[in-house]
C-alpha positions in Angstrom: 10.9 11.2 21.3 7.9 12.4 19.4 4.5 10.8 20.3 2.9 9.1 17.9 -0.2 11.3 16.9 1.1 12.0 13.5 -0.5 8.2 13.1 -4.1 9.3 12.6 -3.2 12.0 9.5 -0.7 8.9 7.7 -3.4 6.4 8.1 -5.8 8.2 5.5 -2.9 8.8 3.3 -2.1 4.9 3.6 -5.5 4.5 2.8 -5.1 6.7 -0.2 -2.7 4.5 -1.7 -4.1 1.2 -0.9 -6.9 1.4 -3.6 -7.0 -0.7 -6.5 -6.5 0.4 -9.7 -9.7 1.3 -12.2 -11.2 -1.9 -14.4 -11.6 -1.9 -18.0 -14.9 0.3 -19.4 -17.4 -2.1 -20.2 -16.9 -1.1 -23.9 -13.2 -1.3 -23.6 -14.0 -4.9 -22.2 -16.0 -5.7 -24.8 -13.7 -4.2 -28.0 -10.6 -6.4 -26.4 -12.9 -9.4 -26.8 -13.5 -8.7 -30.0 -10.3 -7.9 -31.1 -9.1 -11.2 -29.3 -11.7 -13.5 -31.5 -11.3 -12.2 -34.5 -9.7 -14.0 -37.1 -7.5 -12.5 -39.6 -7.6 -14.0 -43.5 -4.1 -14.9 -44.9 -2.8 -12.0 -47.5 -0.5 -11.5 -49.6 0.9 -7.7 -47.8 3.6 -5.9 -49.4 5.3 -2.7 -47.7 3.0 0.5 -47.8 -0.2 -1.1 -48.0 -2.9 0.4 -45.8 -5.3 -2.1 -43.6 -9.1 -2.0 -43.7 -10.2 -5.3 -42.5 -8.6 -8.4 -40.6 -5.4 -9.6 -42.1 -2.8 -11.8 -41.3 0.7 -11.5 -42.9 2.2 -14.8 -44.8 5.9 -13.7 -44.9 8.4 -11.1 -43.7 8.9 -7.5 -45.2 11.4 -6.0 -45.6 10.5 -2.3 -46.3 13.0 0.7 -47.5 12.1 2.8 -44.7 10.8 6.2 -46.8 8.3 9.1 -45.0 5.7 7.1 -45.8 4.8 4.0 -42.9 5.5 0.1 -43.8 2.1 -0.9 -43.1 -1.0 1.7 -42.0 -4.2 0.5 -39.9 -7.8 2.1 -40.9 -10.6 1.9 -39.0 -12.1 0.7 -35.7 -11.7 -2.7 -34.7 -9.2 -3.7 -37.2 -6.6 -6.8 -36.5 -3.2 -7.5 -38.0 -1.8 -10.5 -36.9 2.2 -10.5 -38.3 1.8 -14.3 -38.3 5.1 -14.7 -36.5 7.0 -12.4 -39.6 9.1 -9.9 -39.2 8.5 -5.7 -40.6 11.7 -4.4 -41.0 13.5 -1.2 -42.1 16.1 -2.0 -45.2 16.7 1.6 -46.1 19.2 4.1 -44.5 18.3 4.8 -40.8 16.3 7.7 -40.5 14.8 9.2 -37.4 11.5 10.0 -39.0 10.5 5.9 -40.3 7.6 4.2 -39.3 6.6 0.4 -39.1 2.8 0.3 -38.4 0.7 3.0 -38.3 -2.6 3.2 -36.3 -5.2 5.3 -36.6 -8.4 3.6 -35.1 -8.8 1.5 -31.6 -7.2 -2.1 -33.3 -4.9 -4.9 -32.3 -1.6 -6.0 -33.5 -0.3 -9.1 -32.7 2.5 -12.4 -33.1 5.3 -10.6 -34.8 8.4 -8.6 -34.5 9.1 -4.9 -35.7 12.7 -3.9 -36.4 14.7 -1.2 -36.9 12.6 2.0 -37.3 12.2 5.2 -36.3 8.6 4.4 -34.3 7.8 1.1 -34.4 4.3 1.6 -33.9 2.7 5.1 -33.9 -0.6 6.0 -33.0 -2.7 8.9 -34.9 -5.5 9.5 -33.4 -7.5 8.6 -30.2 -8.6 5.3 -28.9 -7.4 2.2 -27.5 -4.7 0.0 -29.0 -3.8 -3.7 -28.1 -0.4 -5.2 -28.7 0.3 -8.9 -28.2 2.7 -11.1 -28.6 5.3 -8.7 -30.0 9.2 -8.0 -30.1 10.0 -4.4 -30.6 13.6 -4.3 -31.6 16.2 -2.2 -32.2 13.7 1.3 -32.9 14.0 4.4 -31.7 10.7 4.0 -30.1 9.1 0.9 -30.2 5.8 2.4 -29.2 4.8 6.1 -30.2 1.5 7.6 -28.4 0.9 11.0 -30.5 -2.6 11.5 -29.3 -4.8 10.5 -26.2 -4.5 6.8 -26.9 -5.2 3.9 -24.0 -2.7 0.8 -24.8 -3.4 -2.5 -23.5 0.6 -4.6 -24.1 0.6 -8.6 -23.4 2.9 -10.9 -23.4 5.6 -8.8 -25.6 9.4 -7.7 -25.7 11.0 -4.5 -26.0 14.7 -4.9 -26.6 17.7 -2.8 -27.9 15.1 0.1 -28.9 16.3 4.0 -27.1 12.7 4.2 -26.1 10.1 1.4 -25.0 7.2 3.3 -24.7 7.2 7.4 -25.9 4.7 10.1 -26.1 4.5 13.4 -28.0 5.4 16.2 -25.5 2.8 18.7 -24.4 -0.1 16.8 -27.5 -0.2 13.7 -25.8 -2.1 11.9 -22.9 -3.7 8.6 -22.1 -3.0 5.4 -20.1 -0.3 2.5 -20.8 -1.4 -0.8 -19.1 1.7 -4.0 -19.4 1.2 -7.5 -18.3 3.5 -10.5 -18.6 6.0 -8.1 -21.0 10.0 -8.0 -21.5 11.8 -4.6 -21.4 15.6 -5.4 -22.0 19.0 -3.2 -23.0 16.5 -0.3 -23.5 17.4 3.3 -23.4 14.6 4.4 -21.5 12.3 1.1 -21.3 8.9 3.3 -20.5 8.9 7.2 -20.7 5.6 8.9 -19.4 4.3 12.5 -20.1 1.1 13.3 -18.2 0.3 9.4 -18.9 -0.9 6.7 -16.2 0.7 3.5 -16.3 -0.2 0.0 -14.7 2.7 -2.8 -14.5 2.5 -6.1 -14.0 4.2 -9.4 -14.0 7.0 -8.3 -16.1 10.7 -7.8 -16.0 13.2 -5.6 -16.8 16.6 -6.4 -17.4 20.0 -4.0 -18.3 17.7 -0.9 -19.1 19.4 2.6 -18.4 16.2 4.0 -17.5 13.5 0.7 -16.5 10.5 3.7 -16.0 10.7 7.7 -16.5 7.7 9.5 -14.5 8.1 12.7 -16.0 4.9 14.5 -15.0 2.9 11.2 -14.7 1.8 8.1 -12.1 2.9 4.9 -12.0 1.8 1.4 -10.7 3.9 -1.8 -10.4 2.8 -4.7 -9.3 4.5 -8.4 -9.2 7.8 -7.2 -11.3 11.5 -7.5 -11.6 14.1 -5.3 -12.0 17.9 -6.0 -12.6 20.6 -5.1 -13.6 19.4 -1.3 -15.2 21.1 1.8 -14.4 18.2 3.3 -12.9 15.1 1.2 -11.9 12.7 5.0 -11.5 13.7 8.6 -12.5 11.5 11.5 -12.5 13.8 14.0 -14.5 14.5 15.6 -17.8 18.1 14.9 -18.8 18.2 18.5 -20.5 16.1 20.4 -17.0 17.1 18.8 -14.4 14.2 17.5 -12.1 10.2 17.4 -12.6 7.6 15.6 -10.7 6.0 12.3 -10.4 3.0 12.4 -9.5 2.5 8.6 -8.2 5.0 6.3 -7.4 3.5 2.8 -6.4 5.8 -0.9 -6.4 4.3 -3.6 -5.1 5.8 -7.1 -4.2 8.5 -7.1 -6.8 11.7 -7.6 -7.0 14.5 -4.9 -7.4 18.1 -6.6 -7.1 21.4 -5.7 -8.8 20.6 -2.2 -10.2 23.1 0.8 -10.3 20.7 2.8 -8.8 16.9 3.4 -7.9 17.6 6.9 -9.6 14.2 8.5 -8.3 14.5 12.4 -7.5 11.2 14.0 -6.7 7.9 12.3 -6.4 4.9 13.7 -4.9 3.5 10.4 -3.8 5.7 7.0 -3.1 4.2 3.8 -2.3 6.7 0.8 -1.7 4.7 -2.1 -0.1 6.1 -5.7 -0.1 9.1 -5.3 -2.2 12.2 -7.0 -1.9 15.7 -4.7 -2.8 18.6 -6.1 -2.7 22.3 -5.8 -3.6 21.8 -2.9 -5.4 24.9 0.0 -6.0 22.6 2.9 -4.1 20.5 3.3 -1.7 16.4 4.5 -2.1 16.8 8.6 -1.8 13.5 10.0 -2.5 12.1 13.7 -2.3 8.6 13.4 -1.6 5.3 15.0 0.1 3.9 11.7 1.1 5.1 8.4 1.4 3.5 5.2 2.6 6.7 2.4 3.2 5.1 -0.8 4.2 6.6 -4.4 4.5 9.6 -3.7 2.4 12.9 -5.6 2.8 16.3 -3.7 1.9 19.2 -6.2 2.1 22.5 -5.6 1.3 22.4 -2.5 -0.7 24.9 0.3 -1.3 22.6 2.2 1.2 19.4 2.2 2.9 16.0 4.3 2.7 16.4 8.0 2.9 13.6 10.7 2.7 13.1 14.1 2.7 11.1 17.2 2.2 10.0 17.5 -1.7 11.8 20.8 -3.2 8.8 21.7 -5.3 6.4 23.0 -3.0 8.7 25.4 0.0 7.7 25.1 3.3 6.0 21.3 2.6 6.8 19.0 4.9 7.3 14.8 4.1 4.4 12.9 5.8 3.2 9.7 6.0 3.7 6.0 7.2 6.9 3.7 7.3 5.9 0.4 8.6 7.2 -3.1 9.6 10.2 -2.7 6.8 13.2 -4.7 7.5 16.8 -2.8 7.0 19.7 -5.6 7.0 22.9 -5.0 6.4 23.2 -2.2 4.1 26.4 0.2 4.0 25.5 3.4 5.8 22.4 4.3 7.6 19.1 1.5 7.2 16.3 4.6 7.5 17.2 8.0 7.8 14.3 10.9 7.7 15.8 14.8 7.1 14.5 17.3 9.0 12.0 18.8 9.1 10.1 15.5 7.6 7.6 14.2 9.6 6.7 10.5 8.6 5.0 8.3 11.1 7.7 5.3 11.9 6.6 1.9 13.6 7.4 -1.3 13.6 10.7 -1.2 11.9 13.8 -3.6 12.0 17.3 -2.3 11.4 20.4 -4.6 11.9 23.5 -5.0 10.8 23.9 -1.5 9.1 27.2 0.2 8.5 25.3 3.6 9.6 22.8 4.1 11.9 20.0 1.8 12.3 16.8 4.2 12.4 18.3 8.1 11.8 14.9 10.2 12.5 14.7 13.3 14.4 12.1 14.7 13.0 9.4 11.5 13.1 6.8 10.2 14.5 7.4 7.4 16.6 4.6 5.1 16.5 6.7 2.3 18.4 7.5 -0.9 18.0 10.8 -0.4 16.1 13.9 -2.6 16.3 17.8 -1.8 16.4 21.0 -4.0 17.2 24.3 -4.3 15.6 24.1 -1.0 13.7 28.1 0.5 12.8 26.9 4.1 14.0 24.2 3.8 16.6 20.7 1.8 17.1 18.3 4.7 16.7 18.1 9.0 17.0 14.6 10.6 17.1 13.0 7.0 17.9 12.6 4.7 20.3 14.2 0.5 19.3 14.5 -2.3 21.3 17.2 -5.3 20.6 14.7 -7.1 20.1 
């Protein structure tokens, strides 16, 4: 049994996770309030036309889908409300399209855009609000070429190959979601070096629901079903990169093919629910903080192990008062040589072994009964 020093090192990376994610700039505050009050003057917008001042749309366009954009935003501060119309692409499709085009810090807001290349694209720095929108059927819905903050409300991603892209090795910036839709996506959100804050929103039959390639994630209050991978941290044509942050926080993940994750250098699961899904949470990581999670009924349990980027690193941290019932194979298992800290755990019910962990800590307190293979290996469990 190992004794349960390792407790004092997790405890500041728990620490390190546990803190709350950055507020708005005061100027960002105040440009979103702006932005929210103004009100756009009814024109009459036909495709190709460029936007200098509020404007509201008073029907649908249809729009043949040239090099040139549908519609292109000018200036700081700008709002176009779609006025519940549609921007669409009539011509052939071509990869290179564009619905709106953005090139200062502005809003756009209560429509849908259909059916091109980037939905929206960004050209140069500053912060974009979108609200009230449904992206649909676009290669990208949303296209970040430069170092642009996005603030998306209350909107809908659905049938697009990307939700959210960026322009590889150019681009950086930070992607915040609340209250949002991501559904029969190829990839619903795709980072690249960007930061991105979820919350309250679902999504539903997506291959890929989020892709940390190179970037950090947060997720707070969420679902996930039904998508072939919830988390991935790999380049389909490379093979696996790192995520820098992995964070999910009391949401639920039920009914998925997979979690997908490969290699993340930080993982925070607190207060999550996963359940029934076809695979189990595998996850190659340098520190993890596990904390109040329940895995029912999954295709497997929670497995970690070293991170393959860094040789020689070894997998610390905390996994705490999580509750493994009645998955097929083992409920934890840690690799050696990883050393996480693990307390306070229940495991019953499992096909495998309850608690599989060598290598750990044993900070006590964990729980093992009914288990197919054996209670617990490396730590100590009571029945009860």
């Amino acid at each position: 049994m190992h004794k349960a020093e390792g407790f004092s090192v997790t405890a500041a990376i728990a620490a390190l996770f546990l803190g709350a994610p950055a507020a708005f700039a005061a100027d960002r505050e105040a440009l979103d309030a702006r932005l929210q009050q103004a009100k756009p003057v009814e024109c009459d917008v036909q495709c190709g036309d460029v936007i200098t001042q509020h404007t509201k749309l008073t029907h649908d366009l249809s729009c043949p889908g040239t090099d040139e954009p549908a519609l292109r935003i000018e200036g700081d501060g700008i709002v176009l409300d779609l006025g519940g119309h549609t921007v669409s692409r009539s011509g052939p499709e071509r990869f290179n399209t564009r619905g709106v085009v953005v090139s200062g810090e502005s809003m756009v807001r209560h429509g849908t855009i259909r059916g091109f290349g980037q939905g929206v694209r960004t050209v140069a720095t500053g912060y974009l609000r979108l609200h009230e929108l449904t992206f649909a059927d676009n290669g990208v819905a949303v296209y970040n070429y430069t170092g642009n903050r996005f603030l998306v409300t209350h909107s809908r991603f659905i049938g697009n190959d990307f939700g959210f892209l960026s322009e590889f090795d150019v681009s950086s910036g930070s992607l915040d979601v609340r209250s949002s839709h991501f559904e029969n996506n190829g990839q619903a959100i795709f980072l690249n070096s960007h930061s991105a804050d979820v919350l309250d929103s679902t999504f539903t039959s997506n291959e890929v629901a989020i892709n940390c390639f190179y970037g950090s994630t947060r997720v707070r209050s969420s679902v996930f079903t039904r998508n072939q991978a919830v988390a991935s941290a790999a380049d389909p044509g490379q093979g696996p990169f790192l995520c820098d942050t992995l964070r999910f926080e009391d949401s639920l993940l039920a009914n998925n093919t997979s979690f997908g994750l490969q290699v993340v250098s930080n993982l925070a699961m607190v207060n999550n629910l996963l359940m029934g899904n076809d695979g189990g949470l595998a996850v190659k990581a340098s520190t993890v903080y596990i904390h109040g999670n329940t895995f029912l009924d999954n295709a497997g349990g929670l497995t970690l192990s070293d991170s393959p980027i860094v040789a020689g690193q070894r997998l610390t941290g905390i996994v705490r008062a999580n509750r493994f019932l009645h998955n097929d194979g083992d409920g934890l298992r840690v690799l050696p040589p990883s050393t996480p800290t693990v307390i306070g755990n229940v495991a019953v019910g499992n096909t495998g072994w309850g608690i599989h962990a060598p290598t750990a800590y044993d900070g006590g307190g964990n729980v093992a009964r009914n288990n197919g293979a054996g209670q617990c290996e490396g730590v100590t469990c009571a029945p009860y």
